[in-house]
C-alpha positions as CSV (number, residue, x, y, z in Angstrom):
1,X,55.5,94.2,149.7
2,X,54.1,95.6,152.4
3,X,55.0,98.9,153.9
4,X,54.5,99.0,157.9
5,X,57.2,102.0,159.0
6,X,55.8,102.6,162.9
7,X,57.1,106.3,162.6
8,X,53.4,106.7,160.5
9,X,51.1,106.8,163.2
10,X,47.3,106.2,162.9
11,X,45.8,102.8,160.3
12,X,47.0,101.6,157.4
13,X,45.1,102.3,154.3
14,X,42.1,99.9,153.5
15,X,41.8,98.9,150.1
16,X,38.2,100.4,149.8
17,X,37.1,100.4,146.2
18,X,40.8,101.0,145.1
19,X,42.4,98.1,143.3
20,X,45.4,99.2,140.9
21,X,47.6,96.6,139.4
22,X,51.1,97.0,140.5
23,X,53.7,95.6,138.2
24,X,55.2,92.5,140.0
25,X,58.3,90.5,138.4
26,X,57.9,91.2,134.9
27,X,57.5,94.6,136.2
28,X,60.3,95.8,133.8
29,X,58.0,95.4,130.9
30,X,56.5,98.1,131.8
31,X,58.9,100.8,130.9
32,X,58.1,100.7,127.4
33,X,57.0,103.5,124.4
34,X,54.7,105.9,123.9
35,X,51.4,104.5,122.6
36,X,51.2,104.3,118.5
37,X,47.8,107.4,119.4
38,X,50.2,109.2,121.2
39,X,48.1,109.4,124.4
40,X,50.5,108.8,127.5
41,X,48.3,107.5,130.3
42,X,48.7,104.6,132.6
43,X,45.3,104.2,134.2
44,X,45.2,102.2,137.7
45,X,49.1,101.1,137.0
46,X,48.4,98.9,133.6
47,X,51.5,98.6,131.2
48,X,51.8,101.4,128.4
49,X,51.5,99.2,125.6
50,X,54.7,99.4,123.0
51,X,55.2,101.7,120.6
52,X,53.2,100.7,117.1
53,X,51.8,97.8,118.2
54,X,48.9,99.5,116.8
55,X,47.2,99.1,120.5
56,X,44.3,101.9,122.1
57,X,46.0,103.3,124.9
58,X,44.1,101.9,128.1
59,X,40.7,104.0,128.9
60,X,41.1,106.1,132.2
61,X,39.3,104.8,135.3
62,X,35.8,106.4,136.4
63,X,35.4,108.5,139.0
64,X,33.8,105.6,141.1
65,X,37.2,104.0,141.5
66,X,38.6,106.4,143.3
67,X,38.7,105.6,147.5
68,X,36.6,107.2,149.2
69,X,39.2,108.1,151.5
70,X,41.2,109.8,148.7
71,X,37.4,111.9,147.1
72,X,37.0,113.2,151.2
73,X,40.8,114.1,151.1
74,X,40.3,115.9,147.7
75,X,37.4,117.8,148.8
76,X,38.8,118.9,152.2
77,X,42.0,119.9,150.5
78,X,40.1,122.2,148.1
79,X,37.5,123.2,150.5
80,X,40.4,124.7,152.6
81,X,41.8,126.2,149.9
82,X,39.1,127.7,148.2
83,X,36.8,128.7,150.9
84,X,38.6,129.4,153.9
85,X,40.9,132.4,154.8
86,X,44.1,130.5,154.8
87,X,43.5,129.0,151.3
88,X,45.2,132.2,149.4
89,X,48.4,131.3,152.1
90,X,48.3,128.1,150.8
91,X,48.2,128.5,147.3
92,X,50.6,131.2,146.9
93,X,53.3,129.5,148.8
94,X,53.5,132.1,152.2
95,X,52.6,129.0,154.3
96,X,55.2,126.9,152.7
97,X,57.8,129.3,152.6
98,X,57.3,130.5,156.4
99,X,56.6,127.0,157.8
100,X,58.4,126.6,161.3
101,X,58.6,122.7,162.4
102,X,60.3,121.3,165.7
103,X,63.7,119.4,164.9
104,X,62.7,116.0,163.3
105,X,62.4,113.3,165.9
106,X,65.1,110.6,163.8
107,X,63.3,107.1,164.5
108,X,65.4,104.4,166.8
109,X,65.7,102.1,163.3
110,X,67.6,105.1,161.3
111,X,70.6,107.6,161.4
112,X,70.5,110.8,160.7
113,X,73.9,112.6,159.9
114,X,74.3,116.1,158.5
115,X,76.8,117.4,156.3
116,X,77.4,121.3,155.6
117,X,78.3,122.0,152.2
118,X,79.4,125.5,150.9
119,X,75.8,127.7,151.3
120,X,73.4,125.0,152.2
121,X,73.4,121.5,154.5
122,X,72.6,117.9,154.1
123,X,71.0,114.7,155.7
124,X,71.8,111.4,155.2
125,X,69.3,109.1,156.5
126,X,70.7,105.7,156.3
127,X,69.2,102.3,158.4
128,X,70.9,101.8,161.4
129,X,70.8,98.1,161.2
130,X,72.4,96.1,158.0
131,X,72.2,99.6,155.9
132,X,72.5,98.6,152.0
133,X,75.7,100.5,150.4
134,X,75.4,99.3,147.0
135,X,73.0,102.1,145.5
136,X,71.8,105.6,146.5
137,X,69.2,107.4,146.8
138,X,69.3,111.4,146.0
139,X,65.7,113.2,147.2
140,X,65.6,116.5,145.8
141,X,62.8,117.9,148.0
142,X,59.8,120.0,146.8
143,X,58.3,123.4,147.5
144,X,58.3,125.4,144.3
145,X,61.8,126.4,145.3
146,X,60.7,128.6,147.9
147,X,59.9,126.3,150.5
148,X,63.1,125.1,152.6
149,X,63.4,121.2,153.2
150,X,60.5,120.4,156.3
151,X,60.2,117.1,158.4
152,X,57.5,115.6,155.6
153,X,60.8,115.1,153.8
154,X,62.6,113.3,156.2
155,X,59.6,110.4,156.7
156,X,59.7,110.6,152.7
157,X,64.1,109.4,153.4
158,X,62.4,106.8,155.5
159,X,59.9,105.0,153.2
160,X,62.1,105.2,150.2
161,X,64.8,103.4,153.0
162,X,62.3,100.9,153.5
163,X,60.6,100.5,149.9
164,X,64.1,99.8,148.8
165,X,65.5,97.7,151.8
166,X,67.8,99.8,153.1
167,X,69.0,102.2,151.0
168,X,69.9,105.0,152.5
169,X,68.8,108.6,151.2
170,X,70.8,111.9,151.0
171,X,68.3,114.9,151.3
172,X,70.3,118.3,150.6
173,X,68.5,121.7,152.1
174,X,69.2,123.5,148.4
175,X,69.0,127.0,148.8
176,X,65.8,128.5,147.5
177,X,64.2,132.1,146.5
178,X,64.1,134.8,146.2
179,X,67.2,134.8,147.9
180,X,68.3,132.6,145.7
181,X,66.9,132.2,142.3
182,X,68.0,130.4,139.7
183,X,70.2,128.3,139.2
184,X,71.5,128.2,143.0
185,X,69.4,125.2,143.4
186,X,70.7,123.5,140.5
187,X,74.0,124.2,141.6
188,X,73.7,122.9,145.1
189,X,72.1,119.6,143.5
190,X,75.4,119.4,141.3
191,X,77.6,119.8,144.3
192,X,75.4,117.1,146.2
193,X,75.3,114.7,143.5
194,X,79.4,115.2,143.3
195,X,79.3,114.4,147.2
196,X,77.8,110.6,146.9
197,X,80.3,110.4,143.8
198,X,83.5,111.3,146.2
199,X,81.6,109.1,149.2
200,X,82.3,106.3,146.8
201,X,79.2,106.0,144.9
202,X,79.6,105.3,141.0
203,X,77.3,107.6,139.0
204,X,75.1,104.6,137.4
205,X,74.3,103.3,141.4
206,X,72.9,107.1,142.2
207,X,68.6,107.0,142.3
208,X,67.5,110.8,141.7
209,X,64.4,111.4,143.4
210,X,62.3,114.6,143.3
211,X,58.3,115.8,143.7
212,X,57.5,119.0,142.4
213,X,59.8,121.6,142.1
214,X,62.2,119.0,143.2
215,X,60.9,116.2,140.6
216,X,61.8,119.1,138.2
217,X,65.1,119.7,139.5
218,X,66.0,115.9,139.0
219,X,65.3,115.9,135.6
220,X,67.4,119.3,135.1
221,X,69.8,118.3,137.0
222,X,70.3,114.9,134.8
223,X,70.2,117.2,131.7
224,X,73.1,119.4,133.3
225,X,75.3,115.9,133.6
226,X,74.7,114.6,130.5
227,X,75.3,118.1,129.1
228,X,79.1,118.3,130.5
229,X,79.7,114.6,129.4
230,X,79.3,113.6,133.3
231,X,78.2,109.9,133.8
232,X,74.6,109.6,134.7
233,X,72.4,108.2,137.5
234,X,71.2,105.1,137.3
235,X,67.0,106.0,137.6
236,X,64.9,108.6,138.3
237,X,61.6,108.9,140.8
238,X,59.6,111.9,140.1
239,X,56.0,112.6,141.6
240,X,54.0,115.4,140.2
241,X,57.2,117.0,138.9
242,X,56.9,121.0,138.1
243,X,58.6,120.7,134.8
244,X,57.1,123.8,132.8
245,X,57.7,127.2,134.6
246,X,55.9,129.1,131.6
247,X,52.6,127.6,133.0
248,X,52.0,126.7,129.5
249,X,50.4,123.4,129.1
250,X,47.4,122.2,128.5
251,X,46.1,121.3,132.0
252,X,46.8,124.1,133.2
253,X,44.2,125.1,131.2
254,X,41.7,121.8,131.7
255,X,42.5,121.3,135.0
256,X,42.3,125.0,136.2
257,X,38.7,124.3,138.1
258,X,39.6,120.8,139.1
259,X,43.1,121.2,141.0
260,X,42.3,121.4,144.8
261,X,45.9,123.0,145.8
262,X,46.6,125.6,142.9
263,X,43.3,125.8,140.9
264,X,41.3,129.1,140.8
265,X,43.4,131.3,140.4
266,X,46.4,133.5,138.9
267,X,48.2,134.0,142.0
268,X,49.2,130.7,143.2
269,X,52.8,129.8,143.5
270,X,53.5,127.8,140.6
271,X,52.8,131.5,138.5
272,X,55.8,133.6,141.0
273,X,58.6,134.9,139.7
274,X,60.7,134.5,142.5
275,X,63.0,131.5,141.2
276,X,63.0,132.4,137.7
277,X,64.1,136.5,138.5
278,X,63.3,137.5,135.1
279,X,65.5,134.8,133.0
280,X,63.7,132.8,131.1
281,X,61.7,130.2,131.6
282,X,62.5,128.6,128.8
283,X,66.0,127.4,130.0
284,X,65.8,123.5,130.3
285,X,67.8,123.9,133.1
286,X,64.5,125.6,134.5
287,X,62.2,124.0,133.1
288,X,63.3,120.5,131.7
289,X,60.0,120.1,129.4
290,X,61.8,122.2,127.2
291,X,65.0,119.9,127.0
292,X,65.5,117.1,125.2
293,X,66.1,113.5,127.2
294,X,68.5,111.4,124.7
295,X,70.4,109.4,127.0
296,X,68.3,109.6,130.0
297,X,68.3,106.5,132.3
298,X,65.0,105.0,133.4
299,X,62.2,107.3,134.9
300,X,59.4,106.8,137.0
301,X,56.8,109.6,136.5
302,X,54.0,109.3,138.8
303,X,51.2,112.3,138.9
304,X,47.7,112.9,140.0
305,X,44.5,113.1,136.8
306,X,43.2,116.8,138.7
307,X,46.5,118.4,138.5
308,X,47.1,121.5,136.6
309,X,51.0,120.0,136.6
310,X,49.2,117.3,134.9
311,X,50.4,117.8,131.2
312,X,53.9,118.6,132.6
313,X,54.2,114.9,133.4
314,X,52.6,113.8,130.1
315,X,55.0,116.1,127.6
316,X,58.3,114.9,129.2
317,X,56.9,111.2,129.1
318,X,56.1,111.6,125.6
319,X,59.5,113.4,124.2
320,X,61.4,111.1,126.7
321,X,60.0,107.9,124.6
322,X,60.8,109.8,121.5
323,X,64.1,110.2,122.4
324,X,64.4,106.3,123.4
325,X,64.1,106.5,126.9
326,X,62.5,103.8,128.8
327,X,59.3,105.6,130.9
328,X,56.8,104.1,133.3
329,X,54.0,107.3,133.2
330,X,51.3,106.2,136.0
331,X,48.7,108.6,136.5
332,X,46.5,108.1,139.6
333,X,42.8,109.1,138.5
334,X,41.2,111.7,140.9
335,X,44.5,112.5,142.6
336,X,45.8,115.9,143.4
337,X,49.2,117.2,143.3
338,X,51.7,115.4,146.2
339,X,49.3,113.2,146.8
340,X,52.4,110.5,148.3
341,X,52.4,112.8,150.9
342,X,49.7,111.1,152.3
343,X,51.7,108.2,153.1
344,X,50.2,105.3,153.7
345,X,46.8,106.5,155.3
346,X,45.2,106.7,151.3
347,X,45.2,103.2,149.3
348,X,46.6,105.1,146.3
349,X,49.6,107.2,147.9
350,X,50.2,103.4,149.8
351,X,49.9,101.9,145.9
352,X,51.8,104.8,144.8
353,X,55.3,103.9,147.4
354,X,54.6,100.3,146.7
355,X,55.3,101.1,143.3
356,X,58.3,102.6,143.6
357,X,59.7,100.3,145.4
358,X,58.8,98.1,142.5
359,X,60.9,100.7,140.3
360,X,63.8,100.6,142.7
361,X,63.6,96.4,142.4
362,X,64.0,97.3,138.9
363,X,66.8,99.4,138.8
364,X,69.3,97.5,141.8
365,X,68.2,94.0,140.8
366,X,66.8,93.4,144.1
């Protein structure tokens, strides 16, 4: 596959040092169990190896093979955040929340149509040439639900359009806190998931997609269907999903020095209050590591090594698999949270679309 979207100005990513393996055809044999040791990595893209065929999981990749490009974007990201005045803005979320962007310049090869539901709005993105109409895709946008939708979100609707020829992608603006703490963002993710479904989309041909908070709110929201004996999506995409709002894990711990976007400190925004408002945090609904997955459809989970999310990722892999699901866990050694975000300008956030596409392949037969 390759990915050449002229909306993403500037060069393509070289392949530096940077060589992951990228399932191809037989791709599907790579949503499999849990290793028989228990430990749920995927280093550089291999296949987990099934469940008690008494294999070591794979050994993680050394420092040296990650591009160069993605070390110097690393380091800048935590030298900015760590020792420059804005950093504490950054971490905390006051940047995110008060972003102000320009309108979204829609590309001549899309269309763009927004719907307004009851408290919040939506964009469908769809290609304006041929569009596909047999699957979905639904991007639940992060932001650690205080962050409104911005236009990174929009070329995000574009490359899953092109990673899964054509498909076009329904974005809702869910409403966020404190104004509206949980669970209005849930709720506005069940009213747009019951939009595609009265557009004439059948459940099983509905992708969830989600990063972050909204990787989190994917999974919940599958939890809430399955829960009222709804019919489910057919796949979920989640990169660097914010699953555990207690903060409890282990990497938050391990990874506390080493995470370049929330690392260092207490006060970042993946410790406010303001979504949760003093319920708990328990609440699957909230925080879906807490849940239990039986039933779940197919998931991609995609997250960076340095994370402190990074053990969010790794506990809903490893209960998912207990509970049967199929799970392709791929974590990207040296990466840092979001680190798709970078398009196509790193190799790994380039391997990192080109394997979702892969996933999509998997899930529309295409």
């Amino acid at each position: 596959m390759r990915l050449h979207w002229s909306l993403l100005r500037g060069p393509e990513a070289e392949t530096d040092n940077y060589n992951p393996e990228i399932p191809g055809d037989d791709a599907e044999n790579a949503l499999n169990s849990a290793p028989e040791n228990g430990e749920e990595t995927a280093s550089q893209g291999d296949a987990l190896p099934a469940e008690n065929e008494g294999e070591e999981a794979p050994a993680r990749e050394p420092e040296s093979q990650v591009s160069t490009a993605g070390r110097v974007l690393r380091d800048l990201i935590s030298h900015v955040t760590n020792d420059m005045a804005i950093g504490k803005k950054v971490k905390s979320g006051e940047l995110r929340r008060n972003l102000n962007e320009p309108a979204w310049t829609v590309p001549e090869c899309f269309n763009m149509t927004r719907f307004d539901m009851d408290g919040f709005a939506m964009s469908l993105l769809s290609s304006r040439v041929n569009p596909r109409m047999d699957y979905v895709i639904l991007q639940l946008h992060g932001g650690g639900y205080i962050g409104a939708v911005r236009n990174a979100y929009y070329v995000f609707a574009g490359l899953y359009n092109e990673v899964s020829r054509g498909l076009s992608v329904l974005t809702p603006d869910y409403r966020v806190a404190p104004e509206h703490p949980f669970p209005a963002a849930l709720e506005d993710a069940v009213a747009s998931f019951d939009w595609l479904v009265n557009a004439g989309w059948d459940p099983d041909h509905i992708i969830l997609a989600g990063d972050s908070a909204g990787g989190g709110l994917a999974l919940a929201l599958t939890m809430y269907l399955r829960d009222h004996g709804r019919d489910l999506p057919c796949g979920i995409i989640t990169m660097s999903p914010w699953t555990d709002l207690t903060a409890s894990g282990e990497s938050y711990e391990t990874n506390y020095e080493s995470d370049p976007l929330f690392g260092n400190t207490r006060e970042s925004m993946i410790y406010l209050d303001d979504y949760p408002a003093g319920q708990d945090r328990t609440n699957p609904y909230m925080s879906p590591i807490f849940g239990d997955f039986h039933d779940f459809p197919p998931m991609l989970i995609q997250v960076g090594s340095t994370e402190m999310l990074l053990s969010d990722s790794t506990e809903v892999a490893r209960k998912a698999r207990e509970a049967d699901v199929r799970v392709r866990l791929h974590i990207y050694e040296g990466m840092f949270h979001d680190f798709q975000m970078a398009y196509l300008m790193l190799p790994e956030s380039k391997a990192a679309w080109e394997e979702i596409g892969k996933f999509i392949g998997i899930l529309t037969k295409k």
